[in-house]
Backbone as CSV, one residue per row, in Angstrom:
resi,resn,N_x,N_y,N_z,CA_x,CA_y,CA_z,C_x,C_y,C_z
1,UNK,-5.096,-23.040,2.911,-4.675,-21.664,2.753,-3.993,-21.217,4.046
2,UNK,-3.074,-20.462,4.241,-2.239,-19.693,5.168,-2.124,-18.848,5.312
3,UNK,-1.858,-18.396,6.786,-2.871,-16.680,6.963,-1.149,-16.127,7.434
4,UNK,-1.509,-15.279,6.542,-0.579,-14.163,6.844,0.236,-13.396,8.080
5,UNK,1.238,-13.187,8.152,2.048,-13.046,9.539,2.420,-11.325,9.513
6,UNK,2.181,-10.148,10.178,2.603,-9.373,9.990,4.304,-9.301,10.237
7,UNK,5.246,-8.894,9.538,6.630,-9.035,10.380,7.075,-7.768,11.169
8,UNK,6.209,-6.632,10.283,6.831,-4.964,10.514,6.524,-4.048,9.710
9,UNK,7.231,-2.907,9.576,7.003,-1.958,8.843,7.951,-1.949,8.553
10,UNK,7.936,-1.069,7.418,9.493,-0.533,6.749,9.783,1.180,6.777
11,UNK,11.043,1.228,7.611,11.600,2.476,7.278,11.994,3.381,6.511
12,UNK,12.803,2.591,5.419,13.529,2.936,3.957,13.385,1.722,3.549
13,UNK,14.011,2.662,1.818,14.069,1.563,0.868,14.847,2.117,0.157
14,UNK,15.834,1.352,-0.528,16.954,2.302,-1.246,17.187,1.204,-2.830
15,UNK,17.849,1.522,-3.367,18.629,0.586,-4.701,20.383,0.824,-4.537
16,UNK,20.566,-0.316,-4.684,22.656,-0.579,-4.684,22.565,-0.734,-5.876
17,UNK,23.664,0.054,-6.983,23.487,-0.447,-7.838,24.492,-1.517,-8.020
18,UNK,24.125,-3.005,-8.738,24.512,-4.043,-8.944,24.324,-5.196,-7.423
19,UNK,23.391,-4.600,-7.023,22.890,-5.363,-5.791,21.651,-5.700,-5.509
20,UNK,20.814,-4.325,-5.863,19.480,-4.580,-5.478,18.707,-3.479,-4.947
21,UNK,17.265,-3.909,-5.039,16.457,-3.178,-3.604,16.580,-3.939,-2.318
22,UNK,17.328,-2.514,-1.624,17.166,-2.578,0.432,15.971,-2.177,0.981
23,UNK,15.184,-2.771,1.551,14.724,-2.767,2.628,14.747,-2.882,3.942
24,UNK,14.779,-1.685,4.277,15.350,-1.339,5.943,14.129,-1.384,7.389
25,UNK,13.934,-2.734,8.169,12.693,-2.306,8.729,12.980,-0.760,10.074
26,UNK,11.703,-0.768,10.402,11.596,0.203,11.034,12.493,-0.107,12.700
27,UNK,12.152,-1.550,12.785,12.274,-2.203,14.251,12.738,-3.416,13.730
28,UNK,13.294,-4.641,14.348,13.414,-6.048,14.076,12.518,-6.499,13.730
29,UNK,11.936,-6.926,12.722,10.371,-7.500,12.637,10.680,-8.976,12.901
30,UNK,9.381,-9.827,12.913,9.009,-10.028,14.398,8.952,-11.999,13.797
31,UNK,9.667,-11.899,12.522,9.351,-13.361,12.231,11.187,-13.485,11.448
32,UNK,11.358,-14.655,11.358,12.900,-14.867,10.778,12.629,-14.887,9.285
33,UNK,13.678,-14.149,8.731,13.991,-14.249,7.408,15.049,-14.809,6.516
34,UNK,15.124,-15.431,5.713,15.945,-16.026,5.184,16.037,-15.818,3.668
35,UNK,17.451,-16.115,2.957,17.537,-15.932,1.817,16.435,-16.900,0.919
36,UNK,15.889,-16.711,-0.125,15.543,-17.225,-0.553,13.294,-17.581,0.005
37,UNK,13.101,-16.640,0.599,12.169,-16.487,1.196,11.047,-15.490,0.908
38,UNK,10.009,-15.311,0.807,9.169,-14.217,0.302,8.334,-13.658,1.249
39,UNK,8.289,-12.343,0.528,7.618,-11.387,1.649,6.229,-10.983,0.830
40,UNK,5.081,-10.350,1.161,4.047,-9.385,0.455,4.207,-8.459,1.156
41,UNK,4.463,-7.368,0.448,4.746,-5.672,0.751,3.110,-5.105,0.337
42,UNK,2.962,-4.858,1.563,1.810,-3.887,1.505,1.865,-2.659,1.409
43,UNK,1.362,-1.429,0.655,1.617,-0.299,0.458,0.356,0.491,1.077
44,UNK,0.195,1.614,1.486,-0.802,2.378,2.296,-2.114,2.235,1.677
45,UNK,-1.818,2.256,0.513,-2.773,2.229,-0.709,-3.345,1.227,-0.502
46,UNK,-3.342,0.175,-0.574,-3.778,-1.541,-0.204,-3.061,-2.416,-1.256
47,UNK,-2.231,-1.209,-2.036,-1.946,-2.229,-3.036,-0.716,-3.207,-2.376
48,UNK,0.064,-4.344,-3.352,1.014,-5.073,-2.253,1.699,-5.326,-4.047
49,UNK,3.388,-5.701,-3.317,3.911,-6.684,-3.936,4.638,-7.919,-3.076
50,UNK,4.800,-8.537,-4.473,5.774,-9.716,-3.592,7.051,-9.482,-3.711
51,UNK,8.123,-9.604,-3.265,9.075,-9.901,-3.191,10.083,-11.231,-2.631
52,UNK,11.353,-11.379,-3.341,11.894,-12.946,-2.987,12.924,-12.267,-2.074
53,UNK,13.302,-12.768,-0.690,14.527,-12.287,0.086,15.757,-12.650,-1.038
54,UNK,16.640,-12.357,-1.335,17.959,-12.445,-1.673,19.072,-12.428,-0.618
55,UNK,19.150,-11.906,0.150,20.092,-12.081,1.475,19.453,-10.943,2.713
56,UNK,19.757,-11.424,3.931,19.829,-10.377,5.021,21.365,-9.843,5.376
57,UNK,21.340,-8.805,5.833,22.935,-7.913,5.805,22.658,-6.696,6.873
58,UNK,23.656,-7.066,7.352,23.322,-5.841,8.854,23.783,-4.531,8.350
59,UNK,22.793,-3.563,8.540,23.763,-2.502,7.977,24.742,-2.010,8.981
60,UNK,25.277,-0.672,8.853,26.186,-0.095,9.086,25.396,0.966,10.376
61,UNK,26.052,-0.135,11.987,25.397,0.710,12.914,25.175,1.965,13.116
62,UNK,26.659,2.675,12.937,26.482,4.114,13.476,25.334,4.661,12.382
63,UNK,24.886,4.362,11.599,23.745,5.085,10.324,22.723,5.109,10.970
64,UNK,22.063,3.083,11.090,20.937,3.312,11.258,20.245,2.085,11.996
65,UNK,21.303,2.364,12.988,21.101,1.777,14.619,20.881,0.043,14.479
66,UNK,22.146,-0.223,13.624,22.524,-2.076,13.792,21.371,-2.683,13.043
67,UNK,20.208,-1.946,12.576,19.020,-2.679,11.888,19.647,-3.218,11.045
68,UNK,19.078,-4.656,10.450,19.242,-5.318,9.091,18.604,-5.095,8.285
69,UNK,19.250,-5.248,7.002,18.541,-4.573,5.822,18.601,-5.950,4.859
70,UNK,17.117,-5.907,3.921,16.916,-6.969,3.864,16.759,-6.948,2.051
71,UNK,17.790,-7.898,1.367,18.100,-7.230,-0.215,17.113,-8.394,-0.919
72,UNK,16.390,-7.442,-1.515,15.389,-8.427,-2.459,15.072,-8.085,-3.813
């Protein structure tokens, strides 16, 4: 069994339509991500999902300060 890595928090979360859900972290989190890669989203609640990375994509600096946003 394999113990879990925190990477970060998340700032936003948005929907593109014909793209996806974005996930925007708060800070760089703290492990590499790659397409095709999975995350467990923890919610305050304790509840969690999983999610599969689909691509990383830098957003648009002047918005929201060069963070990558991560489409899953």
């Amino acid at each position: 069994m394999s113990e879990a890595t925190l990477a970060g928090t998340v700032a936003a979360v948005f929907l593109l339509a014909q793209r996806g859900v974005i996930i925007v972290p708060d800070e760089p989190w703290a492990v590499p991500l790659k397409a095709g890669g999975t995350l467990e989203l923890r919610k305050p609640d304790g509840t969690f999902l999983t999610a599969h990375v689909r691509g990383v994509e830098m957003s648009n600096p002047s918005r929201l300060d060069g963070k990558a946003g991560i489409l899953v």
